[in-house]
N, C-alpha and C positions, 0 to 999 in steps of 0.2 A: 068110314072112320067115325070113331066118336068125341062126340063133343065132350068136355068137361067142362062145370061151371067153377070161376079161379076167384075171382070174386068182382065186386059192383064196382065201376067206375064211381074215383068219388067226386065226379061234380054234379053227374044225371043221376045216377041211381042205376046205370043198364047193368045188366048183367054182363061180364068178362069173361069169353069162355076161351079154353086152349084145344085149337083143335086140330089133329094130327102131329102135336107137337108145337106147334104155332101157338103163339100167347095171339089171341084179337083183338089185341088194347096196347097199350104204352104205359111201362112202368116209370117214374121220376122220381125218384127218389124214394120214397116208402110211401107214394102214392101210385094208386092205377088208371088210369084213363081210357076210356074208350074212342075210339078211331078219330072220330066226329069232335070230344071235346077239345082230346087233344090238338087238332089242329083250330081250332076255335081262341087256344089258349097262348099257342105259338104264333097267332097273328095281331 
């Protein structure tokens, strides 16, 4: 399967990719977050 890049997490800067369908980040509202910030930001 291939990756797609969706766009950068906005608190690190990683790149957000969706793959197989699969977003690999957290959308919140009209922000993206990746795995790692987003649980950083929920605690």
């Amino acid at each position: 399967m291939e990756k797609e890049i969706v766009s950068e997490c906005a608190n690190c800067g990683k790149v957000v990719y969706c793959h197989g369908g699969f977003l690999e980040g957290v959308q919140e509202g009209k922000e993206l977050f990746c795995f790692a910030c987003y649980e950083m930001k929920k605690s």
